[in-house]
C-alpha positions as CSV (number, residue, x, y, z in Angstrom):
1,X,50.8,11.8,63.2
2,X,52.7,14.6,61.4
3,X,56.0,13.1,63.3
4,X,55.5,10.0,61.8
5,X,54.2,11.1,58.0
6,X,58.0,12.9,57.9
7,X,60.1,10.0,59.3
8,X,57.7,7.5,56.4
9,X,59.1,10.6,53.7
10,X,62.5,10.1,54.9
11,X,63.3,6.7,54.9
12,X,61.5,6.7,51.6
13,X,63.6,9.4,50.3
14,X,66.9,7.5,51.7
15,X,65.9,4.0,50.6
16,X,65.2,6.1,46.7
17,X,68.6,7.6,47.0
18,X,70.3,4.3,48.0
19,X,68.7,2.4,45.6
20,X,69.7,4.9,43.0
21,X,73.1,4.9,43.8
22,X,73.2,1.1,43.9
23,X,71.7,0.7,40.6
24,X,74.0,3.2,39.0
25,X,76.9,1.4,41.0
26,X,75.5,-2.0,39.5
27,X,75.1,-0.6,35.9
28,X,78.7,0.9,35.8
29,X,80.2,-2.5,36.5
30,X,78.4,-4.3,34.1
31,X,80.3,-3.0,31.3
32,X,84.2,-3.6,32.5
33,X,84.7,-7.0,30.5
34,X,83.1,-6.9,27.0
35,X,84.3,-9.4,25.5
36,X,86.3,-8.9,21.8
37,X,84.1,-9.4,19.6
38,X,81.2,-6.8,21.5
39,X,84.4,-4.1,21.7
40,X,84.8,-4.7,17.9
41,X,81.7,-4.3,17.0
42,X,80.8,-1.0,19.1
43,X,84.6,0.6,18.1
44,X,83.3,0.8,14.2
45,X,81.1,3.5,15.8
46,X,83.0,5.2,18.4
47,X,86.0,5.6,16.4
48,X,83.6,7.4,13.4
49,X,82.5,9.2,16.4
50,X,85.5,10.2,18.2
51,X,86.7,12.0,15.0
52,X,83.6,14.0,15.0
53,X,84.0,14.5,18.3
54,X,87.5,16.0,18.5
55,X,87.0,18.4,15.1
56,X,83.8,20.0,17.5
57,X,86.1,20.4,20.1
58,X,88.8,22.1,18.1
59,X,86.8,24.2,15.8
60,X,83.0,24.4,17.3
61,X,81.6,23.2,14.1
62,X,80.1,20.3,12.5
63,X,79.6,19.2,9.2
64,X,75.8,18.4,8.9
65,X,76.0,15.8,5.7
66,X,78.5,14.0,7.6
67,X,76.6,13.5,10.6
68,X,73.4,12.6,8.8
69,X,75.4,9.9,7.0
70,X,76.4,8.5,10.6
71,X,72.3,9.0,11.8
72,X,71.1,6.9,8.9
73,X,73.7,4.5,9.3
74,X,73.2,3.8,13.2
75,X,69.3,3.4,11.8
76,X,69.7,0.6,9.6
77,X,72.1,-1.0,12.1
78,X,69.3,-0.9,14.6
79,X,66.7,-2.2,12.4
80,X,68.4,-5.6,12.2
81,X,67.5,-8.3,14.7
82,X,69.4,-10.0,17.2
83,X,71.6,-7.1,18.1
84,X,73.0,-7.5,21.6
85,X,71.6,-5.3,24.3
86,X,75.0,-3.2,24.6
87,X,75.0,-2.9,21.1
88,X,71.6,-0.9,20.3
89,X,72.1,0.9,23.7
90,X,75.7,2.2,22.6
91,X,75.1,3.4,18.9
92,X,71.4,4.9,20.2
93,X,73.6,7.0,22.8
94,X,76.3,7.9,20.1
95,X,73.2,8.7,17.7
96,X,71.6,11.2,21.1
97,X,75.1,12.9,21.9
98,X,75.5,14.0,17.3
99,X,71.9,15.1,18.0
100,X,73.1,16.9,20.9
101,X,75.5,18.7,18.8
102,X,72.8,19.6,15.9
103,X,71.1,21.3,18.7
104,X,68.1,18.8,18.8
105,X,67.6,18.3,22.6
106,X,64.6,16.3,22.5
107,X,66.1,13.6,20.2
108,X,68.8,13.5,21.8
109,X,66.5,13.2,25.1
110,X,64.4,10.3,23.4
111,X,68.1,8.4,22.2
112,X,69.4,9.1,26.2
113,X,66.1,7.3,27.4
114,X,65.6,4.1,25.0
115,X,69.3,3.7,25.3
116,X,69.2,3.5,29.2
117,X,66.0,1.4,29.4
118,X,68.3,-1.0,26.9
119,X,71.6,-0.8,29.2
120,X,71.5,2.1,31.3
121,X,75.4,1.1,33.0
122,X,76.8,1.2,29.0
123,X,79.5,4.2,28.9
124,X,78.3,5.9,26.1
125,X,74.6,5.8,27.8
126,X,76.5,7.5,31.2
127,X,78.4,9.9,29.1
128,X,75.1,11.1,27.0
129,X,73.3,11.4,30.6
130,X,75.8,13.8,31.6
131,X,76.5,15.5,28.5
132,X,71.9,16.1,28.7
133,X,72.8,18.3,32.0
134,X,72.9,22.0,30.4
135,X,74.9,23.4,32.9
136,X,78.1,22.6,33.4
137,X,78.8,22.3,37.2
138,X,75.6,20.0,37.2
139,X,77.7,17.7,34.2
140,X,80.6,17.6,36.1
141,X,78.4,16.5,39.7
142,X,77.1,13.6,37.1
143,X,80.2,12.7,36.0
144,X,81.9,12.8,39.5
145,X,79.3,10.2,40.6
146,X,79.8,7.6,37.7
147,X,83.6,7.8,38.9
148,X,83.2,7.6,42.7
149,X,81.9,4.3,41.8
150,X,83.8,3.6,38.5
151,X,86.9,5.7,38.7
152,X,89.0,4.1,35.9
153,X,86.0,4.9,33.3
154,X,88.0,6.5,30.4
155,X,85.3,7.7,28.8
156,X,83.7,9.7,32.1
157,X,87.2,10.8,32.5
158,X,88.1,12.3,29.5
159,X,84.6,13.8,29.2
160,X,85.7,15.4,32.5
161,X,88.2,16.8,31.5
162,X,86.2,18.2,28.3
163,X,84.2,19.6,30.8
164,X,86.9,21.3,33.2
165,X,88.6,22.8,29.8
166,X,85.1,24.4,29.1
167,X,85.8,25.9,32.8
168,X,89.0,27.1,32.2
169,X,90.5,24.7,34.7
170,X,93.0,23.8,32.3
171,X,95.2,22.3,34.7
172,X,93.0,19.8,36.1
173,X,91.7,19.3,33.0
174,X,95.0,18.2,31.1
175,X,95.5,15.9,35.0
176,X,92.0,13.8,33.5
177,X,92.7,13.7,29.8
178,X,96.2,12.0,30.4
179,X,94.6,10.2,32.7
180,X,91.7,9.2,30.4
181,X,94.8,8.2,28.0
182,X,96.4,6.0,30.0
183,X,93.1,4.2,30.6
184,X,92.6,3.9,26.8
185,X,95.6,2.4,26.2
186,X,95.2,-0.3,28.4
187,X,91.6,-1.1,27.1
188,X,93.7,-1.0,23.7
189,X,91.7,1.3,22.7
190,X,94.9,3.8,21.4
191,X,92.9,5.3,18.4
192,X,91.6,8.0,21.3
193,X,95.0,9.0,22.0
194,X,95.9,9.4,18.2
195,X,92.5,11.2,17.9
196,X,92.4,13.5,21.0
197,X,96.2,14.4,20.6
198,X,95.7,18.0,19.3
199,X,92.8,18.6,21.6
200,X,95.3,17.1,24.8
201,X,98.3,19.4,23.2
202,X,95.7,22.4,22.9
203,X,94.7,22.1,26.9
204,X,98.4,21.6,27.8
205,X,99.3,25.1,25.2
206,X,96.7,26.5,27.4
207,X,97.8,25.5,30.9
208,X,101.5,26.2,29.9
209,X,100.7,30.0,28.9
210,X,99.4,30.9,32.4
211,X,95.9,32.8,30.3
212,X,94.7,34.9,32.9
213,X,91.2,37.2,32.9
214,X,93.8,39.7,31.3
215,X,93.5,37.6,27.9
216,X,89.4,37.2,28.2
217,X,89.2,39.0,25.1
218,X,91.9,38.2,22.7
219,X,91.1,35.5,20.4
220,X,94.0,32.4,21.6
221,X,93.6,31.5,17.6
222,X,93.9,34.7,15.9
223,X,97.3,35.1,13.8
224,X,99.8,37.9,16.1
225,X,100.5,40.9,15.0
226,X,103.0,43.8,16.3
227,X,100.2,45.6,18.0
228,X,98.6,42.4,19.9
229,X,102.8,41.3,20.5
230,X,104.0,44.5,22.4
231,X,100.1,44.7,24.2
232,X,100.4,40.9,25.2
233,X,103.7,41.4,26.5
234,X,103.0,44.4,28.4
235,X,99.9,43.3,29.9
236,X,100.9,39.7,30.9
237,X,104.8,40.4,32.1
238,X,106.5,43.4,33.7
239,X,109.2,42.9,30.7
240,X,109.1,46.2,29.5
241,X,107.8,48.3,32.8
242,X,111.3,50.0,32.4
243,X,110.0,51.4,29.1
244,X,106.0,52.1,30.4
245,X,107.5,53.8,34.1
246,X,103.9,52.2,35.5
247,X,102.0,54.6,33.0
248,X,99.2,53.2,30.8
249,X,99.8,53.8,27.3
250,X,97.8,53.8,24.2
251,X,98.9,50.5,21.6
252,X,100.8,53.4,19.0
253,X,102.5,55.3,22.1
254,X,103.5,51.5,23.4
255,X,105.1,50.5,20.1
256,X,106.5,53.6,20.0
257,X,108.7,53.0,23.3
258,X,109.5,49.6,21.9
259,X,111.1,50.4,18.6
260,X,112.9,53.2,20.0
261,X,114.5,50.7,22.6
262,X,115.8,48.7,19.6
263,X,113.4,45.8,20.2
264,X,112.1,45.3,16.6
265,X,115.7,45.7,15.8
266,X,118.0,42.0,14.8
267,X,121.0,41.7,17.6
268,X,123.3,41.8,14.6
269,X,122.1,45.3,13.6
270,X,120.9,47.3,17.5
271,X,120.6,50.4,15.8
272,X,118.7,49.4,12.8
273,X,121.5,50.9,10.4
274,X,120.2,48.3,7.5
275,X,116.6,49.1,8.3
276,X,115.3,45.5,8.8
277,X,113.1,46.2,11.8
278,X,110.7,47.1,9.0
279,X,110.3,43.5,8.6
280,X,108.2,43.9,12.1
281,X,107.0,47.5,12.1
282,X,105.5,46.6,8.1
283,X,104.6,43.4,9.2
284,X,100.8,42.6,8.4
285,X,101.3,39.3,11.1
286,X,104.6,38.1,13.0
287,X,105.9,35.1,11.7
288,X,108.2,32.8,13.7
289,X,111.5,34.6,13.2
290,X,109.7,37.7,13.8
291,X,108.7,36.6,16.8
292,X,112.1,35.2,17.9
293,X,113.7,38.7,17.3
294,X,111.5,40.4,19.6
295,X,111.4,37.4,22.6
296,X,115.5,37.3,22.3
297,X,115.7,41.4,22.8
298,X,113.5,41.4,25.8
299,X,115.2,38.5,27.0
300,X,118.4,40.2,26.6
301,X,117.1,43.5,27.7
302,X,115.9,41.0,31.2
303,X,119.2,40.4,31.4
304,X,120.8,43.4,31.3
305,X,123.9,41.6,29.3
306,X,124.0,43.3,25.6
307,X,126.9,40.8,25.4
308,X,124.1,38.0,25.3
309,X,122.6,39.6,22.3
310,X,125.4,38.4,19.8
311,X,126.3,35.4,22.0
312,X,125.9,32.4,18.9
313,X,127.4,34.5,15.9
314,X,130.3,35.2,17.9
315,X,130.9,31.8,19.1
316,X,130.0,30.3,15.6
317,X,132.5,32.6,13.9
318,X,135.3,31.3,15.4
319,X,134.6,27.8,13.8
320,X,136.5,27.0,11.0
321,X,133.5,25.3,8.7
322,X,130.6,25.7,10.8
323,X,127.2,25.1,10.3
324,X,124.0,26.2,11.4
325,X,122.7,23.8,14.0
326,X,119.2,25.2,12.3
327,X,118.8,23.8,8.9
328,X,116.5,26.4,7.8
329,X,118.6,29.0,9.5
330,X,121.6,30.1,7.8
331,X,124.9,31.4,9.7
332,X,124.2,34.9,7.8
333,X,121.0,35.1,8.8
334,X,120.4,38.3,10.8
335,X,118.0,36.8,13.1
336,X,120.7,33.6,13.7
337,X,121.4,34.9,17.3
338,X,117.8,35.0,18.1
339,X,116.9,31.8,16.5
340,X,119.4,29.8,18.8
341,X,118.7,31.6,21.9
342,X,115.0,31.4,21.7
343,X,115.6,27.6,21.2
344,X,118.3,27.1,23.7
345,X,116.7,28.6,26.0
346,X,113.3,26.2,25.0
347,X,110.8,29.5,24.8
348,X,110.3,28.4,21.3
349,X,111.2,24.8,19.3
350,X,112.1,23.4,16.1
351,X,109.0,21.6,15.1
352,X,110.6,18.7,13.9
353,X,113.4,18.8,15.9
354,X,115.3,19.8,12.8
355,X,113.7,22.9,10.8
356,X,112.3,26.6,12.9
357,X,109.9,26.9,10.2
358,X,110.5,31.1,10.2
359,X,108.0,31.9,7.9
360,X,105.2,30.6,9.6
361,X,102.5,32.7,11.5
362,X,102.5,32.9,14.8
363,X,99.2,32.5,16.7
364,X,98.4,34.3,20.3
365,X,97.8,31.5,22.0
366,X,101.5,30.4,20.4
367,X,102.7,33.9,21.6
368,X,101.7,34.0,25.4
369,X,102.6,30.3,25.4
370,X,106.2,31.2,24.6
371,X,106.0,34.6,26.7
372,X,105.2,32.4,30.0
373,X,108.5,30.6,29.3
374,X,110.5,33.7,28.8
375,X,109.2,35.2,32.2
376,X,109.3,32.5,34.2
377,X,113.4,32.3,33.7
């Protein structure tokens, strides 16, 4: 009798599952082909949304009167007749995922459920569902089972990737947002590329600088400065072990070793005679050219070719009328040297393909982004 009690509970339990799974499959495809005037309709919303969206994922904040604009607007729109199913089920999950973000589970919980009795299969329902799970492996187990069975869904992909970034996976999570891109292109819906781009660039910053554990607790978005510069370096690279000998130093006996080896000091000037590596030892924060000076010296110093140091002013002084390939960088500038080489080598860029921007902070994340590249030649 028992014997037979437990076989009932397990085909039960397997015909649930199944069914489940067949219903999510079945819901999933439902919302491939909307047709022009549906995607239309539903992008008025998503691309108010996505803007939202993005700004949270950047800076961790919302703007509360904005968002209660964007609630009372997806109200009245619901309170009209004769909206299509997909409709009221895809603002009601865009209205559960801004509660979500006000910290308001329960709405959010009551949006997630009207919105999948409506049109559970709608993306916006599937990525509110998984967004609901408050831990994160759980959200990414959701969103790995909407793709097993719908593995082009931009959305669930991108969301994925949200989710991996969270993780620190940052390599498989820039793999699913470009992925997510593609896919939103050819659903023509390129507004996410244009509004994700900085979050997409930020994950690739991220991935590029190799953060390890060793950065845990350094903010990636504080502006550098001299003391954070030479403790970055010497904690992420073996660049200056020569000048350490393997012994842990205090941040005032590490600088100390540094300026004494000339790295604060411009290649045009190695032993400081003009005093300009005050522009780095007085420095409040390293700007760009700051930060140029001290990459090209250690590169240099890798090396072991002083010759290198003065490599561009030498060459460029043997031109009869030459110009700075740098248009904000001037043949007399003391940094010059250091300006092209960080660029040639492609450890730092011009912005704008024309200008180095010198005066501009430099961030951490910047720093140990540009770091990586200078190691890794």
């Amino acid at each position: 009798m028992k014997k037979n009690l437990f076989l009932l509970f397990l085909v039960a339990t397997v015909s649930l599952f199944t069914s489940c799974a067949t219903t999510l499959q079945q819901d999933v495809f439902q919302t491939t082909d909307l047709n022009q005037e549906l995607m239309e309709e539903i992008s008025v919303y998503e691309d108010r949304f996505i803007l939202i969206d993005s700004d949270y994922l950047l800076t961790g904040k919302i703007d509360p009167s904005t968002i209660k604009i964007f609630h009372d607007n997806i109200g009245e729109q619901l309170s009209k007749s004769h909206l299509e199913p997909i409709i009221i089920a895809h603002i009601t999950a865009i209205d559960g995922i801004l509660y979500l973000m006000e910290g308001k589970d329960k709405k959010a919980l009551d949006c997630y459920n009207s919105a999948k009795a409506t049109k559970g299969g709608d993306d916006y329902v599937l990525l509110l569902g998984t967004k609901l799970e408050k831990d994160l492996n759980k959200s990414i187990d959701k969103a790995n089972e909407i793709l097993s069975f719908d593995p082009n869904n931009s959305i669930i992909l991108l969301e994925k990737g949200k989710l991996l970034y969270q993780q620190k996976q940052y390599d498989k999570a820039i793999a699913l947002i470009d992925q997510a891109f593609i896919e939103f292109d050819n659903q023509n819906r390129q507004s996410y590329r244009a509004v994700y781009k900085e979050f997409r660039d930020k994950v690739w910053t991220l991935y590029n600088s190799g953060i390890s554990s060793n950065n845990s607790n350094y903010s990636l978005t504080a502006a550098l400065t001299k003391e954070l510069m030479v403790q970055l370096t010497a904690e992420n690279t073996s660049l200056l072990e020569d000048l350490t000998r393997g012994t842990k130093l205090s941040s005032s006996q590490l600088i100390d070793k540094v300026e004494k080896a000339g790295l604060f000091n411009p290649a045009g000037d190695p032993e400081n005679s003009k005093g300009l590596a005050v522009t780095i030892t007085n420095a409040e924060t390293i700007n760009r050219v700051a930060c140029a000076r001290f990459l090209w010296n250690l590169y240099v110093m890798k090396k072991g070719n002083p010759k290198l140091a003065t490599r561009y002013s030498s060459r460029y002084s043997k031109m009869a009328n030459a110009k700075s390939p740098v248009a904000d960088i001037v043949l007399e500038n003391v940094d010059f040297d250091a300006v092209l080489g960080v660029v040639e080598n492609e450890f730092m860029n011009l912005p704008d393909g024309k200008n180095f921007n010198p005066g501009k902070e430099v961030s951490v994340l910047e720093f140990l982004s540009y770091l990586k590249l200078l190691s890794d030649r």
